[in-house]
N, C-alpha and C positions, 0 to 999 in steps of 0.2 A: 636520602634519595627519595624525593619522591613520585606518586603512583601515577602512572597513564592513565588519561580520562581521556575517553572517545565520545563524544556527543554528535549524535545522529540525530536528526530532525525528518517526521515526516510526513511529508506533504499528499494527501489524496487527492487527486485529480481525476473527478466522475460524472463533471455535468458538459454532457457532451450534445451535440448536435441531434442523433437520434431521440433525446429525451433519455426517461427514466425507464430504459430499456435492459436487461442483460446483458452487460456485454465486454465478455470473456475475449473470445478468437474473434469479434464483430468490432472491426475495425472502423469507428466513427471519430470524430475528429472534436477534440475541445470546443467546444459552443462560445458563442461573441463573451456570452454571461460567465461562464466558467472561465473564460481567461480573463478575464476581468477582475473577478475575485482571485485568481490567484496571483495576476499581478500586486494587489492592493495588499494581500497576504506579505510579499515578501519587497515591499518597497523602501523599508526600512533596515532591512537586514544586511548588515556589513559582514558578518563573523563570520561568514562560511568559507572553507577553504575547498571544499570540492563539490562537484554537483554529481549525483549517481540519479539513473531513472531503468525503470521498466522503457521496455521501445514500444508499447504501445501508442498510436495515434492521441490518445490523451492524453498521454504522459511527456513521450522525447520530443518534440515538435518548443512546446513549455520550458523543459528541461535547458535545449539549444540556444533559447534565446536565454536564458537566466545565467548559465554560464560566459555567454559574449556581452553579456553586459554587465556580469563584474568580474572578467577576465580568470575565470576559475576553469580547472579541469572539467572536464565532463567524462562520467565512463558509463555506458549504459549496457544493460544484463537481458537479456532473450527470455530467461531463467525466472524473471520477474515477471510474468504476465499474468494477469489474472486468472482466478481460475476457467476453465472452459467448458461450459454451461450447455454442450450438446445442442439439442433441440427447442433448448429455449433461448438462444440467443437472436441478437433482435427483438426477443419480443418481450412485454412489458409483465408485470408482476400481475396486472389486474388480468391481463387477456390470460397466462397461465393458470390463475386461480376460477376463471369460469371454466378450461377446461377441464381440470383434474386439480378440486381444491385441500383433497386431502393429500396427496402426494404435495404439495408446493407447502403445506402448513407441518407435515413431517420433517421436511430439510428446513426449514426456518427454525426447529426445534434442535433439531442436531443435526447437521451437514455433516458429520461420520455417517448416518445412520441409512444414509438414502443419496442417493447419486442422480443426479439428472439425465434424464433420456440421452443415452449416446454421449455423452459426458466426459467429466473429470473426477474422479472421488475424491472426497477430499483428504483419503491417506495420500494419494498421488501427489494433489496439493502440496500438502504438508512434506514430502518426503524432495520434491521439486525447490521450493521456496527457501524452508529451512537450512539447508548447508550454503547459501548462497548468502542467505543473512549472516551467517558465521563467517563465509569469506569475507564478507562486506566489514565486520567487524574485527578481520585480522590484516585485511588489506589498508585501512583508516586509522589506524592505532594512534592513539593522541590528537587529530583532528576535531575539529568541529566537520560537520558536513549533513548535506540536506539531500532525499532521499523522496524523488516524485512518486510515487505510483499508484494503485489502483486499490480501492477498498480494500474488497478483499486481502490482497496482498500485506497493509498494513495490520489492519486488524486480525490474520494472521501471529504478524511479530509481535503485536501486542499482546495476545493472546502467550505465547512463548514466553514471553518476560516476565508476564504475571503468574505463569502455571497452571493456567487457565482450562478447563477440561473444556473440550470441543460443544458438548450441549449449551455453551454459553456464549460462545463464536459469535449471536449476533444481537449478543446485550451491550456490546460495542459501536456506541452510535458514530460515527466516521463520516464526516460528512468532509465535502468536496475545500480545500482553502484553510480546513482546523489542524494549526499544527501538534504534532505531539511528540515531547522530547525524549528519546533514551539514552541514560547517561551507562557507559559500559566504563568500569573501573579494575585495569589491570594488575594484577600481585602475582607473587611467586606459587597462589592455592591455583591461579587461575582468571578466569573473565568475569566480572559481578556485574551484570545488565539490570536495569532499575526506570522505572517510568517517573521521570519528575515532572513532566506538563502535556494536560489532553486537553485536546479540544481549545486552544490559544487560536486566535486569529489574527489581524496585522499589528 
């Protein structure tokens, strides 16, 4: 008999309209450029059987057209959003770092360590995101399927697969269109999740 293999695929979608802004709860909308790349991203890809997204403005909009054009399910998760950045949402990494550069270079070091103004912490984060990834991979079992969502949110899961201790959260370069595959392999011990491709694009 052989083992269930779940391959998930995912897709970041982050360049968006506002620019190179924060943006958690700051609903801005896929930029011409950002759908563009991510169309080019998945123009060749037949294999997938399901489309799963964050409902972020970045993300499900992408999401909706990619499953009506190659007739795949679509299921999308609330649960997915990226993290929610408080009082720096909207605004850009350089305008936070003139006002308070030490506070914005401590969370770039560890995102456990220091929570953004009015914020998310990222145990919250993590405690939000991660059972969701496990339903995602108990819901998908034997699938192939492709997984839109937001930085953060991925390099998260990455971050989980690998074992990765939080002070290293953002040595994971995630960029908007680079796919990156997790193969999850089913047995009787349990679930074996494993990173076989980062950073892949079309």
């Amino acid at each position: 008999m052989s083992i269930p293999i779940t391959l998930i695929d995912l897709l970041p979608s982050s360049a968006v309209e506002a620019g190179e802004v924060f943006c958690g709860s700051f609903h801005s909308a896929l930029s011409a450029e950002g759908l563009k790349t991510l169309k080019k991203t998945v123009r060749r890809r037949q294999d997938w059987q399901a489309v799963l997204s964050s409902e972020h403005a970045a993300c499900l909009p992408f999401a909706q057209w990619l499953s009506a054009k190659n007739h795949l399910p679509l299921h999308s998760y609330p649960e997915l959003a990226e993290m929610h950045f408080g009082e720096w949402e909207g605004q850009t990494p350089a305008s936070i770092m003139e006002q308070n550069p030490a506070v914005l270079a401590r969370w770039w070091r560890n995102p456990a360590c220091l929570t953004p103004p009015e914020g998310e912490s990222f145990n919250k984060f993590q405690a939000r995101i991660l059972p969701v990834w496990e339903r995602l991979i108990n819901e998908n079992k034997g699938k192939r399927v492709v997984l839109v969502a937001q930085p953060g949110v991925i390099r998260l899961i990455i971050m989980q697969v690998l074992g990765m201790p939080s002070r290293h959260f953002f040595s994971l370069a995630i960029e908007s269109g680079e796919l990156a595959r997790i193969r999850v392999m089913h047995d009787e011990a349990g679930d074996w999740a494993s990173l076989v491709a980062y950073g892949c694009g079309s």
